[in-house]
C-alpha positions in Angstrom: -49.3 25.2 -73.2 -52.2 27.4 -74.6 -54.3 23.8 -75.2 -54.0 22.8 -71.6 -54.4 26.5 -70.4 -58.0 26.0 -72.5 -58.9 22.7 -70.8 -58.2 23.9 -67.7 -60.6 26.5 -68.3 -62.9 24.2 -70.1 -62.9 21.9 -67.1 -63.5 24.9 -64.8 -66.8 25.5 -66.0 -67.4 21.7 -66.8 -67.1 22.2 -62.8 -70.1 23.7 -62.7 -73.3 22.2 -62.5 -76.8 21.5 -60.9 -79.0 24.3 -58.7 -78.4 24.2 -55.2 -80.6 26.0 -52.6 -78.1 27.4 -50.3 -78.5 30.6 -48.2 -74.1 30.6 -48.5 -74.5 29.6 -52.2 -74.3 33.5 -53.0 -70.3 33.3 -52.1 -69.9 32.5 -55.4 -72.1 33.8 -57.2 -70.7 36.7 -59.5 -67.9 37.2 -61.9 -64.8 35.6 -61.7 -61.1 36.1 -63.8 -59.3 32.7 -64.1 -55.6 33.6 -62.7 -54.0 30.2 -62.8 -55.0 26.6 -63.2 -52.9 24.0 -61.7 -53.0 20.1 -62.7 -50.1 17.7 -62.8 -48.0 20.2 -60.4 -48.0 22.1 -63.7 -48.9 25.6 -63.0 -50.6 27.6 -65.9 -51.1 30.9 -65.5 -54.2 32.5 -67.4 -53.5 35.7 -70.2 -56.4 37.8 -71.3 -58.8 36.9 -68.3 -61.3 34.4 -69.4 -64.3 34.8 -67.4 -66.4 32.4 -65.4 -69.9 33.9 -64.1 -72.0 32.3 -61.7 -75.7 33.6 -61.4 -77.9 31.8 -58.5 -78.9 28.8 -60.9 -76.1 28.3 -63.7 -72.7 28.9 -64.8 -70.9 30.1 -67.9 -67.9 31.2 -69.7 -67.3 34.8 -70.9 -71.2 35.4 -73.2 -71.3 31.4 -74.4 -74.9 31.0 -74.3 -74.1 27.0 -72.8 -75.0 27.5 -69.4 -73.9 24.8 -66.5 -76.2 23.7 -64.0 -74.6 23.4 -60.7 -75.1 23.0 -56.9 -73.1 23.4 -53.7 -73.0 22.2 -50.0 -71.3 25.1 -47.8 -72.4 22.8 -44.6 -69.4 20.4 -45.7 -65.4 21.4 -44.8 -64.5 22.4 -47.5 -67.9 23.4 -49.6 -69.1 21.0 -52.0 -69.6 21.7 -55.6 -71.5 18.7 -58.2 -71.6 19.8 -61.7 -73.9 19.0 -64.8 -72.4 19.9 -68.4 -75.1 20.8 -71.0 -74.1 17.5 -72.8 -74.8 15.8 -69.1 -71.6 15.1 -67.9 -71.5 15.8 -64.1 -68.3 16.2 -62.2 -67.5 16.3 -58.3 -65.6 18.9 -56.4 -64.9 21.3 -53.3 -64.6 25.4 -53.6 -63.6 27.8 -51.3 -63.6 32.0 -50.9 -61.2 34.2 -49.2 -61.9 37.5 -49.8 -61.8 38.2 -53.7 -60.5 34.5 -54.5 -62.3 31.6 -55.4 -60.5 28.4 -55.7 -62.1 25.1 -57.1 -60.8 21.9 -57.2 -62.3 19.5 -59.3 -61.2 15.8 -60.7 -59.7 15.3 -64.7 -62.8 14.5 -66.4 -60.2 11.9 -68.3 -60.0 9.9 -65.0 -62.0 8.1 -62.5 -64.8 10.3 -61.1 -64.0 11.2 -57.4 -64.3 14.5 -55.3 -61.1 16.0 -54.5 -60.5 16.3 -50.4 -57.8 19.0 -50.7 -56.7 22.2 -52.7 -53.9 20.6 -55.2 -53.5 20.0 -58.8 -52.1 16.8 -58.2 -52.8 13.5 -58.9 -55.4 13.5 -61.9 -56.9 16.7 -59.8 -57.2 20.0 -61.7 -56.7 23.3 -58.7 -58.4 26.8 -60.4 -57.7 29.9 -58.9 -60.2 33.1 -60.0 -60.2 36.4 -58.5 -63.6 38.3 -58.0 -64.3 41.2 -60.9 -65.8 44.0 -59.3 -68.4 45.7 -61.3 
């Protein structure tokens, strides 16, 4: 359980990837708790709070100095969110906020690449759920 719980979070930030200039990008920018991480209809939740911070031009976990490059589309229903791991890996998905909750659904980077259409950690689809940390 604790190796999927990190993959899911691994994969979060893999999620993350390639500057985007988008006046809505700064929805997500900030920092965010990992609550929960859903893939296989298995539903993880998160202890301890691993952190995901966006600034307006990368991404990273808790103080790892690999940073993420990533980009978004907000002009798409829902958003749009390409990702590009330091090691060059890029990865397709969709993100939403509602109020203090960010939710991003991305593809298994074990699978075929493809951009999720819905919220669900379903078919070979991994569903994070992060709540906004208020400074």
């Amino acid at each position: 359980m604790r190796r999927f719980t990190m993959l899911g979070v691994l994969v979060a930030v893999t999620a993350l990837g390639v500057s985007g200039a988008d006046d809505k990008k700064g929805a997500i920018e900030g920092k965010w708790k990992f609550t929960a991480v859903v893939s296989n209809s298995n539903d993880t939740m998160i202890e301890n709070g691993f952190l995901l911070t966006f600034d307006k031009d990368a991404a990273w976990l808790n103080d790892q100095k690999e940073r993420f490059k990533y980009k978004v589309d907000t002009n798409a229903k829902p958003a749009l969110l390409d990702v590009t791991t330091p090691d060059g890996k890029e990865m397709e998905g969709i993100w939403d906020v509602k109020g203090d909750v960010l939710r991003i659904c991305v593809c298994s980077p074990e699978g075929v690449k493809f951009r999720p259409t819905e919220f669900h950690g379903r078919d070979n689809q991994i569903l994070l759920t992060l709540q906004r940390v208020k400074d």
